[in-house]
Structure formats: structure tokens, C-alpha cells
C-alpha positions in Angstrom: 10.7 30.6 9.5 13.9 28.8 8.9 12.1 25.8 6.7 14.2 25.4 3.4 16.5 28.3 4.6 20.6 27.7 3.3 22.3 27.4 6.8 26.0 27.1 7.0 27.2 25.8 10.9 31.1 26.1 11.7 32.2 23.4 14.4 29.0 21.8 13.6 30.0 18.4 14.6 30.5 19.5 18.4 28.0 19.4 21.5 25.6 22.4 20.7 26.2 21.7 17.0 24.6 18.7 16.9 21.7 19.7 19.2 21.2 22.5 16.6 21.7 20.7 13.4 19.0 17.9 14.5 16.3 20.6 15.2 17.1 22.7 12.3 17.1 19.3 10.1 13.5 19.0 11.8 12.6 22.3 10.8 13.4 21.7 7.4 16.3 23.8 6.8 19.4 23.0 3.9 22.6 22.3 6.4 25.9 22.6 5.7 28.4 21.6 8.4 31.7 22.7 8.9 34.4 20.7 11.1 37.4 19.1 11.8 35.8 15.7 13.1 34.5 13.3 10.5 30.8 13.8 9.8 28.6 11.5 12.4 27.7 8.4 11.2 24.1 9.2 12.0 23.5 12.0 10.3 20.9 12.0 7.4 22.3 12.4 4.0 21.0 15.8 2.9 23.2 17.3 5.2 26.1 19.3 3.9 29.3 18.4 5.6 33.0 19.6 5.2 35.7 17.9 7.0 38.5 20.1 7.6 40.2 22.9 9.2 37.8 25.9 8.3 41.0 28.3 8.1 41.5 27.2 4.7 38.1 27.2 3.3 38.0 29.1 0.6 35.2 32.2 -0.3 34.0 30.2 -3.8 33.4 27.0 -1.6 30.7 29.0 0.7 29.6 31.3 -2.2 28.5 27.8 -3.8 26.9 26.8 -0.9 24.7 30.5 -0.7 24.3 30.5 2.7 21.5 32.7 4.4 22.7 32.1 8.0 26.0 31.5 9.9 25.8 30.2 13.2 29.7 30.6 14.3 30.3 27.5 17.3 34.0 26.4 16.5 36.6 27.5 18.8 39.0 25.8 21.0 39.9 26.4 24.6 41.3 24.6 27.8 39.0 24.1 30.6 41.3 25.4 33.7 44.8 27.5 33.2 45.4 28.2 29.6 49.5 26.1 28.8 52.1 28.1 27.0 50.8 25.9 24.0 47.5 27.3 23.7 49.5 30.5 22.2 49.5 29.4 19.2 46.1 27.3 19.0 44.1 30.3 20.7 45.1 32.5 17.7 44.8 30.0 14.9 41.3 28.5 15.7 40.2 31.5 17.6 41.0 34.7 16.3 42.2 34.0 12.6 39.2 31.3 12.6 36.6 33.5 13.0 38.7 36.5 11.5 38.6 34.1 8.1 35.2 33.1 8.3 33.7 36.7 8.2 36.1 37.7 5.3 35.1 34.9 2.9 31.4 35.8 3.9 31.1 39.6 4.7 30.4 40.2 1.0 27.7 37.4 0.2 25.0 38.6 -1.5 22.9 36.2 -0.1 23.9 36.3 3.9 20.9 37.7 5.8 22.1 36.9 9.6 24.9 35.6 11.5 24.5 33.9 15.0 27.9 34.4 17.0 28.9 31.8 20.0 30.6 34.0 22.5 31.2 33.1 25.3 30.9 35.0 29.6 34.4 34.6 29.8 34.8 38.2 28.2 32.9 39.4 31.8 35.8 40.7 33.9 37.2 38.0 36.4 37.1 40.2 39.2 33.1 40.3 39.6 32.5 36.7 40.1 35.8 35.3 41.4 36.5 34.9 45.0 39.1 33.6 47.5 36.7 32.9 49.5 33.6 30.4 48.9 30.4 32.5 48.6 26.4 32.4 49.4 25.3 34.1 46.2 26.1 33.8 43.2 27.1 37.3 40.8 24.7 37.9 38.6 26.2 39.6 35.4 24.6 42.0 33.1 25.5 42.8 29.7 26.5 45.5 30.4 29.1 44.2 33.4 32.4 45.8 33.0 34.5 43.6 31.0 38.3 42.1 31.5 38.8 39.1 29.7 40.0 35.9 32.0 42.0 34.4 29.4 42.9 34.0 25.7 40.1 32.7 25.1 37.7 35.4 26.7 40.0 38.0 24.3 39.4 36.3 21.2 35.5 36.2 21.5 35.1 40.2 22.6 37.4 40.5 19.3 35.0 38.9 16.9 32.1 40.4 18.4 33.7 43.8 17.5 34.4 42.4 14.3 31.0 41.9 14.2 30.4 45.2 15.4 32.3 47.0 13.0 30.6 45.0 9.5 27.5 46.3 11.4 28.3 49.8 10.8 28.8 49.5 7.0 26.1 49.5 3.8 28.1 47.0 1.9 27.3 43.8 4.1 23.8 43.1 3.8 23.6 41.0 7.5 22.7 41.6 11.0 24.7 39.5 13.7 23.9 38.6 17.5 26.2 37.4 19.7 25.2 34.9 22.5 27.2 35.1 25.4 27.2 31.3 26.8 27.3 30.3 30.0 28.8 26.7 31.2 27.6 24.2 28.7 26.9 20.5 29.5 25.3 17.4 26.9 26.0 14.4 25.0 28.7 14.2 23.3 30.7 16.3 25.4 33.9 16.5 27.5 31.7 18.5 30.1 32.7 17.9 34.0 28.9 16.4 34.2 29.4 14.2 31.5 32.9 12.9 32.2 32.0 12.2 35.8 29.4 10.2 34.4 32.1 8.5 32.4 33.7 8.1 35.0 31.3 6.3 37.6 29.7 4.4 34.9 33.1 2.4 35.1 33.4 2.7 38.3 36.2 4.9 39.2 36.9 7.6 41.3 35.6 11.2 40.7 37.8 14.2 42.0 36.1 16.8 42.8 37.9 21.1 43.0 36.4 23.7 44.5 33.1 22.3 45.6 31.7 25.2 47.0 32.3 27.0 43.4 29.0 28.3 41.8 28.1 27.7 38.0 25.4 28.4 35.4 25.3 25.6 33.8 23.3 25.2 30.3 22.4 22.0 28.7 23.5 22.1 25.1 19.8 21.8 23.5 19.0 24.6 25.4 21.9 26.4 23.7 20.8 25.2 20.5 17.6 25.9 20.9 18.2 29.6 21.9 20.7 30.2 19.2 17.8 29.3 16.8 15.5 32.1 18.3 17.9 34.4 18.3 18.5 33.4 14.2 14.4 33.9 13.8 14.8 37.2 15.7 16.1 41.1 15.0 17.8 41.5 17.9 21.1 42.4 17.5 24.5 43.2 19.5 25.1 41.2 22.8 22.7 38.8 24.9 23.4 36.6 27.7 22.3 33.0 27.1 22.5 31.2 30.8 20.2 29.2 33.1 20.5 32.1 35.0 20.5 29.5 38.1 23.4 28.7 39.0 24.6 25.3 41.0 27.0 24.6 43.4 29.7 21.2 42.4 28.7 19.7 45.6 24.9 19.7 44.4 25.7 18.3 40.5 27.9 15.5 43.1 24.7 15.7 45.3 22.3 14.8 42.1 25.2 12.0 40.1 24.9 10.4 43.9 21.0 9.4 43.7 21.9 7.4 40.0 25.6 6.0 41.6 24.6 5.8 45.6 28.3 3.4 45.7 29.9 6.2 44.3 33.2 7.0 45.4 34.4 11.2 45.0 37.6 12.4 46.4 38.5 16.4 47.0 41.0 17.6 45.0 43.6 20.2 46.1 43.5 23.0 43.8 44.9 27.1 43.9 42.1 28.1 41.7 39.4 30.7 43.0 36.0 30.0 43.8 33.9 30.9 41.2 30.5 32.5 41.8 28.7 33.5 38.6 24.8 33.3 36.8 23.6 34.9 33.5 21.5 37.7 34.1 18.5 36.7 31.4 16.5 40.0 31.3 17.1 40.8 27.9 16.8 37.8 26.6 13.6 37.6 27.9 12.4 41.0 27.7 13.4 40.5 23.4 12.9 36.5 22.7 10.6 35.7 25.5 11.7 32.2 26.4 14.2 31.0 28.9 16.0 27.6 29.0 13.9 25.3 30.4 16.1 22.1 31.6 17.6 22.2 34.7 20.7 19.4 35.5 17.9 17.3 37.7 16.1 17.0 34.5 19.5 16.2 31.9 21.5 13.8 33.7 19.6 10.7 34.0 19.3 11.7 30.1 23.0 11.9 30.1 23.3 9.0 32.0 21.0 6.8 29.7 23.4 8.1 26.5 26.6 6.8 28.0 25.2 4.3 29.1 24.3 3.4 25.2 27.8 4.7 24.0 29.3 2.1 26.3 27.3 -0.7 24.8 28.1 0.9 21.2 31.8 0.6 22.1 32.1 -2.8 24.0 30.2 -4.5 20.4 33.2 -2.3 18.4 30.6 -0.5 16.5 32.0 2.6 17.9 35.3 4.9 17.4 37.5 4.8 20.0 37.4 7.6 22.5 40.1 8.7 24.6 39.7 10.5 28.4 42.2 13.7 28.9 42.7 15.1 32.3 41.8 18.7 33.4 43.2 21.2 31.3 43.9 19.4 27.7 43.0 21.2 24.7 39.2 20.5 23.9 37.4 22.1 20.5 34.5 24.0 22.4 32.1 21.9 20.9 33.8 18.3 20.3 32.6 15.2 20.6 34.6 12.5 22.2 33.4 9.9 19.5 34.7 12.0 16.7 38.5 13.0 16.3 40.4 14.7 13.7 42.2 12.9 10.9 45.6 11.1 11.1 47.0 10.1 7.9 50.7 9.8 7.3 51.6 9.7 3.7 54.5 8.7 2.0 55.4 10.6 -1.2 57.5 8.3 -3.7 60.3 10.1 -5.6 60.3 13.5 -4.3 63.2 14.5 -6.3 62.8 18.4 -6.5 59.3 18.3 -6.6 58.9 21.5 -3.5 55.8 22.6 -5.5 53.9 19.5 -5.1 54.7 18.9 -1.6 53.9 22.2 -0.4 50.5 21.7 -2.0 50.1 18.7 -0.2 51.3 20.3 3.2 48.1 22.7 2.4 45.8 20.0 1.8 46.9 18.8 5.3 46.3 21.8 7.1 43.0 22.7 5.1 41.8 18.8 6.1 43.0 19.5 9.9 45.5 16.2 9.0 47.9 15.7 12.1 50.3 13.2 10.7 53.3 13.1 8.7 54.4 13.8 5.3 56.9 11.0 4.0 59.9 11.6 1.5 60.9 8.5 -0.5 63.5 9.4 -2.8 66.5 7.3 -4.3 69.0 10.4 -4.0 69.3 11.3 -0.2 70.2 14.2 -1.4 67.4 15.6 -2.8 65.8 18.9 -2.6 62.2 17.4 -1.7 63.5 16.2 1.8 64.0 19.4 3.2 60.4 19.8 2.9 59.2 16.8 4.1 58.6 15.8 7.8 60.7 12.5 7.2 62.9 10.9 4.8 63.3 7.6 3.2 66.6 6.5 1.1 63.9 4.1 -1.2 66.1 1.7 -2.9 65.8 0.7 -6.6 62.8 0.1 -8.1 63.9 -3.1 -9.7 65.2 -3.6 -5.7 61.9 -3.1 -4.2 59.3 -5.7 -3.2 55.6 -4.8 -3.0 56.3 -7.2 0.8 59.1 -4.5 1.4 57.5 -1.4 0.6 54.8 -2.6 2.6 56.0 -3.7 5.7 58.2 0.0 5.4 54.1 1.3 5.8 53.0 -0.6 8.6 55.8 0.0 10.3 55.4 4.1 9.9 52.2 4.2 9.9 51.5 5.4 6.3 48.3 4.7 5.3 48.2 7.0 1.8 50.6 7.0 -0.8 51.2 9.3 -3.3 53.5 8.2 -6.6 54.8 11.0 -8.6 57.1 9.5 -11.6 55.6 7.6 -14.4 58.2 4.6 -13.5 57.0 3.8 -10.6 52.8 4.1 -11.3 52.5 0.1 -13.1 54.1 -1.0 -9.9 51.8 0.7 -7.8 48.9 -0.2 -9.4 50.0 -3.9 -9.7 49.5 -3.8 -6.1 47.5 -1.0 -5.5 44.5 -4.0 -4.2 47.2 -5.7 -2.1 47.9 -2.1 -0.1 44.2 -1.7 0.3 43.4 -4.7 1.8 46.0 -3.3 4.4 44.5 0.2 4.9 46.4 1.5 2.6 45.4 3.9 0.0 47.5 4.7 -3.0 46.5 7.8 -5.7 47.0 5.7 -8.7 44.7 4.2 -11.4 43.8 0.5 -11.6 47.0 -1.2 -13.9 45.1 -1.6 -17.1 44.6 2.1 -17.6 48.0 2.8 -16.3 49.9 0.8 -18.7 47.4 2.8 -21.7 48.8 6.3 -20.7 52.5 4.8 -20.7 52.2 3.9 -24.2 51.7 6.6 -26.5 51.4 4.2 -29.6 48.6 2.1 -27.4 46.8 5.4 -26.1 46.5 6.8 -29.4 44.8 3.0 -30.6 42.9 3.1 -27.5 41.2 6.9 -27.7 41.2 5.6 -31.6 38.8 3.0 -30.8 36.7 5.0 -28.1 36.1 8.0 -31.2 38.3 10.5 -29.2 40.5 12.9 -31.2 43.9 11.8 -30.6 46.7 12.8 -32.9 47.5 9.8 -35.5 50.2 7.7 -33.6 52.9 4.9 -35.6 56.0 3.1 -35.1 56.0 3.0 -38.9 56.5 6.5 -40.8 55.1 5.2 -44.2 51.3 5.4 -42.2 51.6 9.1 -42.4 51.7 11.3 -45.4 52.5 14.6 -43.5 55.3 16.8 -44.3 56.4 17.7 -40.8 56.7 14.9 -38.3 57.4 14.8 -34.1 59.2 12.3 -33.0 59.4 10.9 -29.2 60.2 7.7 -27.1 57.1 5.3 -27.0 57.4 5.5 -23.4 58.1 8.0 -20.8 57.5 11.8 -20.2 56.9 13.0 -24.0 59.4 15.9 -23.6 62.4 13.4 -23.6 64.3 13.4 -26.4 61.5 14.6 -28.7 62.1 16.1 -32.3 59.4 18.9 -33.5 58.8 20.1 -36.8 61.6 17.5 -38.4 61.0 16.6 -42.1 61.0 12.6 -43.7 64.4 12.5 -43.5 65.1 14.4 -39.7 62.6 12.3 -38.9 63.7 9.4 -39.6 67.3 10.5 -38.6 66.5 11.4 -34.8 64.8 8.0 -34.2 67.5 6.4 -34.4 68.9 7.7 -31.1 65.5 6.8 -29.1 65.1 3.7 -27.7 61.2 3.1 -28.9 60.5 5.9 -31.4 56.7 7.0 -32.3 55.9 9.2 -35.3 53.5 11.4 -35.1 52.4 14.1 -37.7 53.5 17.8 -36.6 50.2 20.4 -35.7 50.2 23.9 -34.9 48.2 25.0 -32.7 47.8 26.4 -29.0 48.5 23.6 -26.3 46.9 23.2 -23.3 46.7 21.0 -20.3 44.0 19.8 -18.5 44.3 18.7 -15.1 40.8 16.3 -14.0 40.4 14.5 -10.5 38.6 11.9 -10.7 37.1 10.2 -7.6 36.3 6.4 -6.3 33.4 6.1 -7.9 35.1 6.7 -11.5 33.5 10.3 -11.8 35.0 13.5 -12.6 35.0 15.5 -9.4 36.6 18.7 -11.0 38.6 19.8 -14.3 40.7 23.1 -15.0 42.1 23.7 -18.1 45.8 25.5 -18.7 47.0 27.2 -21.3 50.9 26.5 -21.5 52.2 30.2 -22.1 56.1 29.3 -21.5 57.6 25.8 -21.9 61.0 25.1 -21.1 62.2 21.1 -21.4 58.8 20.3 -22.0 57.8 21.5 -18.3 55.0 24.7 -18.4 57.2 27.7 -16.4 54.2 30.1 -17.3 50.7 29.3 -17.5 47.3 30.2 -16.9 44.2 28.8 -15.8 41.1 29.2 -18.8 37.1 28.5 -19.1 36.7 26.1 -22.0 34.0 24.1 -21.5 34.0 22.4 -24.4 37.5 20.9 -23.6 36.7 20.3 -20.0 33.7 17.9 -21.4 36.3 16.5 -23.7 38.8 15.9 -21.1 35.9 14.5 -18.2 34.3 12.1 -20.5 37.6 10.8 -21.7 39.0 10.2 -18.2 35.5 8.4 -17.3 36.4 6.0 -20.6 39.7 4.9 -19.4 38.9 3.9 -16.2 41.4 6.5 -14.6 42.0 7.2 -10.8 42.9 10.4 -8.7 44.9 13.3 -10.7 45.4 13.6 -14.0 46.6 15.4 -16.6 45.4 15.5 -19.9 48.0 17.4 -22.7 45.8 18.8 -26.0 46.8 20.6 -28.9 43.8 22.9 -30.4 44.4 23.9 -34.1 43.6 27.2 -36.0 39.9 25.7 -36.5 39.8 25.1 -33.1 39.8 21.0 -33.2 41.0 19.2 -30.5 44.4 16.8 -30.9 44.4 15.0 -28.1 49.0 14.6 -27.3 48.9 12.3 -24.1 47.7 11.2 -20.6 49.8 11.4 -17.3 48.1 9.5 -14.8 49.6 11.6 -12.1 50.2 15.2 -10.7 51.5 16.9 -12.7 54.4 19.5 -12.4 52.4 22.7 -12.7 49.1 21.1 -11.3 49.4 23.1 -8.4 47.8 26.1 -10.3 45.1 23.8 -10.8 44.7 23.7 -7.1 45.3 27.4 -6.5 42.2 27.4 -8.7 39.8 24.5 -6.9 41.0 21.6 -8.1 41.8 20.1 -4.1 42.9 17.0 -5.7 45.4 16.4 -2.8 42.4 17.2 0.1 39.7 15.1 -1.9 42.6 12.1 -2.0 42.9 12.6 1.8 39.2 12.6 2.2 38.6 9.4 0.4 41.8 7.8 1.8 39.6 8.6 5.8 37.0 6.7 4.0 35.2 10.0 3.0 32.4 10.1 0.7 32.9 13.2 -1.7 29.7 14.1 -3.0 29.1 16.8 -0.1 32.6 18.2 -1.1 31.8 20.7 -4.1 34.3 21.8 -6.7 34.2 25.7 -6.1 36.3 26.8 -9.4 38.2 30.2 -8.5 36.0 32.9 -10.6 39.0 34.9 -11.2 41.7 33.2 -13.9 45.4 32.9 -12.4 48.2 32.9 -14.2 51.6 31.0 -12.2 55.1 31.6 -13.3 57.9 28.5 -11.5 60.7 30.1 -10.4 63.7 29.2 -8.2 63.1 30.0 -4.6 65.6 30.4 -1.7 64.9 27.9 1.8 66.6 29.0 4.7 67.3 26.3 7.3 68.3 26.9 11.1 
């Protein structure tokens, strides 16, 4: 039923994620993944993945995608007593997660199902915990008074009223069906079962709470597996999905003893109350007909065997490092110890008052689920751009600074991206953009050649010359052209600097005596535009968005607004392709009353309105993230914003405590 269906999977990359994406891969089905962890480094190529925060996925990045089914797993919770911390983390990855999710997909025309992970926890505390240790354990209904336990427990009875409430309206064309899961164990997981396992495998100690406690513990293909029924089925509204059977601690102890009969467990002391509780499965029967089938006698020398071969994995290095938390540290209900979030610090070189970019790369973090630090490297250490940085760095001189210096600066900081923003600085960066690399180090710059082209207005125009683009005639020499009006500008530098428009022979001739390195260049009217193209590691265009310049003061666009042109957007990608270019750049073209192109100039950086291009799709700052976590970004689609936007710069006020 669900062969070559369009399947989107948030927190995909997690323990019942994977379970499901492997069987619906084997069934056929399109996959695209959603998570903070890297993609797995066994999964098949024609899956679908998005690294990132899925709070700051946009609705034209699923709409491209067309999915026909949402099966909703990522969440994050704590295992025992929820911190003062998990405040803020229940509500961002919990409520506004799945809050967000719903509202970029409640209106897709092609949605025909959604398949919520909820959770028992909504069940009120009072039915199955105990002071006391109990024979039996509570078996709770559907429709078991509910109290949520915790912050956790709130947030999933919230989305499944959400869910509830889309239901009762003719404009979404979906059913949902949410799966209240019971105590989850499998590979991949930071399960008690499996970090006991862990544990004895390396022969430590296992401490053992509560022993007496009662659980209904689920492997995680079973989860899967029922999940996917549920997808194939009608029913909606609210289903237990459980063993219905549960098991004592002291029995999973009882059961890890036959495989580590050395094995050495210690009772903790704990204040927590005994907890006695089992799905009650009749309605999942009585509608699906199936029940879970594995029991824990049956999954743990399973489990046993994968850490086992994880171990092995690890001690040969062909593993990623995993790190052991204790009892009550934030977990992603689905992660998987093998695969952690980014951590990329990046240094941003002359951040002058540049707020616009650096809150668009602040975004970028957030929307990748980045953790590290944004850099400030500025000469003036009294710049605006360091009050909206995490950290600051007085750089020295430029004609001061060592590529040895600059580096060592890095290592010792941790930065492992780099991000130049002046045309000064980008020939030495890409002098030594290899020597960076070879140090982890990745810099958004082009390779030196193609740099040292868009520099030099009197080479680019000789170099698009040559290639049979249509750049506007270029000379250092006014007798070459036989136009009436003439602009005038430095050979080198932003093109805005000093520049004369409109100036006859003689003003022509008269302003280029105050440049340093004058160019000539006949004057055109027209409308200008700029096109802002990323273009990836592999030398291809990954997006382009053209701008109309509606307001320009000093050269810099205070108005503009985004514009289909297709025809310049092929222009602008197939020129970028030619030169060799790297990362973001922006292209500035002047279209004349008979609508021919005049190509002005090539910035091989971001560009000081380029954030509208981003607004729009253009993620150039998340796509150089990506690449610089060794990211491969031909699952990452450019989903253009259908709607045209229109930005107007203005000063804004920052209020600091």
C-alpha cells in the first residue's frame, strides 16, 4: 500500500526512525528524513534527508517534497525528573516543533495521513504510580483519565488536540492517528536495556532503581512496525501501542545476567515511586489486528550482538565517537548515540556593521541545529557587528596577518568555517583557502584565480569577453569607446566608490584623475538588478534569486525586491559555472529598454542585501554549514519562496542589559 508513496519522517534519524525508514525503504516508499543528527552513513542514497532543526523548515521546502504521509517521532524529553532547563527545550522541540510542523503542512494538497508519536505519559500519574512496590501491573485504557506527569506528557496531549482540531475542518484533506507509546527499547538507543548493555559489555557496574518497578517495554521495530499499520489503516483519534506485558527491572537484570553471568549490579537509592503500568491493546487489536510480537528475551541477545559490533566499529575508528550521559540528561526521544548534532564555530572576518548578515547566519545556525559559536573579527573593536556576535576578535591588519597566525587563532577556538565579507580580504583567503582545509577548515571563498577575475573589472569584462557573455565594454583607454556618456570607477574595489555616471568626454576624463585605477565604461540605461547564486562544492548552481534594485543609496540597494526572470537566472548560473566560482555570489546586471543584458560586475561574496535572497530560499549560509559538516547537498532542495518580497534596510535600535 505504501510502495512509491512520498513519505516525509520528522526525527527520522532516531531509534524507531530508523526501524521505520528501513522497512518503508523495503516496501518501496520515496523517504524523506528530517533531523538534527547527520544522516547515517548506511543509509541508501534515495533517501531524502534534511539535517537541521525542523523549527525552521520552511512550508516551500516540504511543499517540494509533496508528501503523502507524516509520521511525527521527534521530540525531546529527560528520562527521570524534568531540570529547570528543560523549560525552554520542552517548548521549543516539543510544542512549537510539532505546532510548526502541522502549519507548514495542514494545507498540502497532497497530505493524505499523518501518524503522531505520542506518548502514555499523558495517562494521569496517579493510576500506575505507587509508594509501595505492586503485584499487578495497571492496565490503562484509552480512555484512562488523563493528568499529564510532566512537560513532556503536556506537550504530546497538546498536539494530539491540534490534531484533533484540523480534524474537524473541510480545508485539510488528512486524517491523523496518534500512537500512544509505551517504554521503547532498540539499537541505537539510550534505552536503560541498551545502556546496561553498554555498560557490562565493558565491564562496569550497572545501578539498578526501583527494581520492583513494572514497565511495558516495546522494542523499537515493533513501534515501527505498528506505526506503519496504523499509516495503511483508517483508524483515527487515539490508540495505545504497548507490549501490553509488562516486566519487572529485576527480570530485564534477571535476563542481561544469563549473557553476563560475572556481572556486577548495585541498588541504587532513589525517592522516585514505583511504577506499575501496561498498554491496554484492545483497540489496537480489535481495529489493526496485530500485536507486537518481540518480547525482551527475544531482543537483547539481538541488542547484545549490535553493541557488540558498534564496539568493534569504534575500537578500528570507523565510528563517531559516542558519549554516555547519566540518568536524567536531555535525550532526543529517538536519538542515536552514534549520531550528534553539529558543532561548527565560525569566525566572520570584518564584521564592521554588517547586523544583517550576521543575523542571517545566526538563523542558519538555528535552522541547522548548529551549537557553536559565531566569531567577530573586525579591525575596529568598536564595531557595531560585535554586539551581535557570540565572541570578538580585534583582527590586526591585513598586511599584519599571517595565514600561520590566522590559523593557529582557529585551532585554538575551535573555528572550523570561515566566512570573509570584504573584497580586501577574499585573494588572501583563497591563497590559502587549501592550506585551511587540509586543517579542517572550511572557508566560503572561491579558488584564487576566479577571485582575482571579479576584483578586476577591466579583466572580468576580458574574461566574460572571451567566454561570449554580455558584459558592458570595459577600458583603461577612453579613445576604445565612441559613446557619448561614460561611467567612470576604480579598477578595483566595490564599484560604488568614487564612480562618475552619466559624465561626458571631458567629465570623464576629468573625474579619473582623482581615482587611483580608473576604468571607462560606456553609460546604459536601463533597469539594474542583482542576482544573488550559491554555488556548491561540486561547481554547480545550487539556487539563484534575482533582485530588482528599487532604491540605491551609495551604491548599497536600501529597497529591493525579489523577481522571476528566468532568462537572467540561466544567464547568471551558467556564468558562475564558467568562472569557477565558490559559495555566494552576487552578480550586478543592467537590462536595457530592449531588454539585453549588460552584465556590471561579480562580488564573489555576500552581498549587503543578500539576506532577501535568503528570506526567499537562497540558504546560502545553511548550505555552507552543511558542506563545511562534510554534507552532501543534492538531498537539500532549493524551495524558492512562491510569493515575491520586497526588503527595505533601515536603522534599528539594540537594547543591551
Amino acid at each position: 500500500m505504501l510502495k512509491g508513496k512520498r513519505i516525509f519522517i520528522s526525527g527520522g534519524a532516531g531509534v524507531i526512525g530508523t526501524a521505520l525508514v528501513e522497512k518503508l525503504y523495503e516496501l518501496g516508499a520515496v523517504i524523506l528524513v528530517g533531523d538534527l543528527k547527520p544522516r547515517p552513513l548506511d543509509w541508501p542514497s534515495g533517501i531524502f534527508y534534511r539535517q537541521g532543526d525542523l523549527n525552521y523548515i520552511r512550508e516551500e521546502e516540504l511543499s517540494w517534497f509533496q508528501p503523502e504521509y507524516f509520521f511525527h517521532l521527534a521530540a525531546t524529553f529527560e528520562r527521570s525528573i524534568e531540570t529547570y532547563e528543560f523549560w525552554d527545550e520542552n517548548y521549543q522541540h516539543n510544542v512549537h516543533l510539532s505546532h510548526h510542523l502541522m502549519t507548514c503542512l495542514k494545507n498540502s494538497p497532497t497530505l493524505k495521513r499523518v501518524i503522531f508519536a505520542s506518548s502514555y505519559l499523558i495517562y494521569n500519574q496517579d493510576l500506575y504510580n505507587f509508594a509501595q512496590p505492586q503485584l499487578q501491573p495497571v492496565r490503562l485504557r484509552e480512555d484512562a483519565p488523563i493528568y499529564p506527569r510532566n512537560l513532556t506528557g503536556v506537550a504530546k496531549l497538546m498536539h494530539e488536540i491540534e490534531l484533533r482540531f484540523l480534524g474537524d475542518f473541510n480545508q485539510t484533506g488528512f486524517t491523523s492517528v496518534a500512537a500512544r507509546i509505551y517504554r521503547v527499547y532498540g539499537k541505537n538507543s539510550r534505552d536503560v536495556i541498551s545502556r546496561w548493555i553498554r555498560y557490562l559489555l565493558q565491564g562496569e557496574t550497572i545501578f539498578v532503581y526501583r527494581k520492583e518497578g513494572m514497565f511495558d517495554y516495546i522494542y523499537a521495530g515493533d513501534v515501527a512496525e505498528g506505526l506503519l499499520k496504523l499509516a495503511e489503516s483508517d483508524v483515527t483519534g487515539i490508540v495505545n501501542l504497548g507490549r501490553e506485558h509488562a516486566r519487572r527491572v529485576e527480570e530485564v537484570v534477571d535476563i542481561l545476567k544469563r549473557y553476563f553471568p560475572e556481572m556486577k549490579a548495585v541498588e541504587g537509592v532513589s525517592d522516585i515511586p514505583y511504577e506499575a503500568s501496561e498498554a491496554d491493546m484492545s483497540r489496537y487489536k480489535a481495529l489493526i489486528g496485530w500485536m507486537p510480537p518481540n518480547d525482551i528475551e527475544d531482543m537483547i541477545p539481538e541488542l547484545i550482538k549490535f553493541e557488540k559490533s558498534r564496539m568493534t566499529e569504534k575500537n578500528r575508528g570507523t565510528g563517531t565517537k559516542c558519549t554516555e550521559g547519566t540518568e536524567g540528561t536531555r535525550l532526543n526521544e529517538n536519538s542515536s548515540n552514534l549520531l550528534m548534532p553539529m558543532m561548527i564555530n565560525t569566525l566572520v572576518t570584518s564584521v564592521s556593521a554588517k547586523v544583517p548578515l550576521l543575523k542571517a547566519l545566526k538563523d542558519a545556525y538555528l535552522k541547522v541545529g548548529n551549537t557553536g559559536k559565531i566569531i567577530g573579527g573586525d579591525i575596529n573593536s568598536n564595531c557595531i557587528g560585535r554586539y551581535f556576535t557570540d565572541e570578538f576578535w580585534q583582527v590586526p591588519k591585513l598586511e599584519d596577518l599571517t595565514a600561520d597566525s590566522l590559523l593557529k587563532f582557529c585551532l585554538e577556538h575551535g573555528i572550523t568555517a570561515i566566512i570573509p565579507t570584504r573584497d580586501g580580504e577574499l585573494p588572501f583567503f583563497a591563497q590559502h583557502k587549501e592550506k585551511f582545509k587540509a586543517q579542517g577548515i572550511s572557508i566560503m571563498v572561491s579558488d584564487f584565480a576566479a577571485v582575482e577575475v571579479c576584483l578586476d573589472k577591466l579583466e572580468f569584462y576580458r574574461k566574460l569577453k572571451g567566454l561570449g557573455y554580455p558584459a558592458i565594454p570595459t577600458v583603461n583607454n577612453i579613445d576604445e569607446l565612441r559613446n557619448q556618456q561614460f561611467v567612470v570607477k576604480e579598477s578595483f574595489g566595490a564599484g560604488s566608490r568614487s564612480i562618475g555616471l552619466g559624465l561626458s568626454r571631458e567629465e570623464a576624463l576629468e573625474h579619473a584623475k582623482t581615482l587611483e585605477k580608473p576604468i571607462f565604461q560606456p553609460h546604459i540605461t536601463g533597469k539594474e538588478y542583482s542576482v544573488d547564486v550559491y554555488i556548491d562544492l561540486s561547481g554547480h548552481t545550487k539556487g539563484v534569486v534575482v533582485r530588482a534594485r528599487e532604491l540605491v543609496v551609495n551604491g548599497e540597494s536600501q529597497i529591493t525586491a525579489t523577481r522571476h526572470y528566468k532568462e537572467l537566472e540561466e544567464m547568471a548560473s551558467s556564468l558562475v559555472e564558467a568562472l569557477g566560482l565558490y559559495g555566494h555570489i552576487v552578480l550586478q546586471v543592467l537590462v536595457d529598454e530592449e531588454q539585453q543584458f549588460h552584465i556590471i560586475e561579480c562580488n564573489s561574496r555576500f552581498g549587503g542585501a543578500s539576506t532577501l535572497s535568503v528570506q526567499a530560499g537562497l540558504d546560502s549560509f545553511y548550505w555552507f554549514l552543511l558542506e563545511s559538516a562534510g554534507v552532501d547537498l543534492s538531498n537539500y532542495p532549493f524551495a524558492r519562496s512562491v510569493q515575491e518580497l520586497r526588503q527595505v534596510r533601515h536603522a534599528e535600535d539594540l537594547i543591551l542589559s
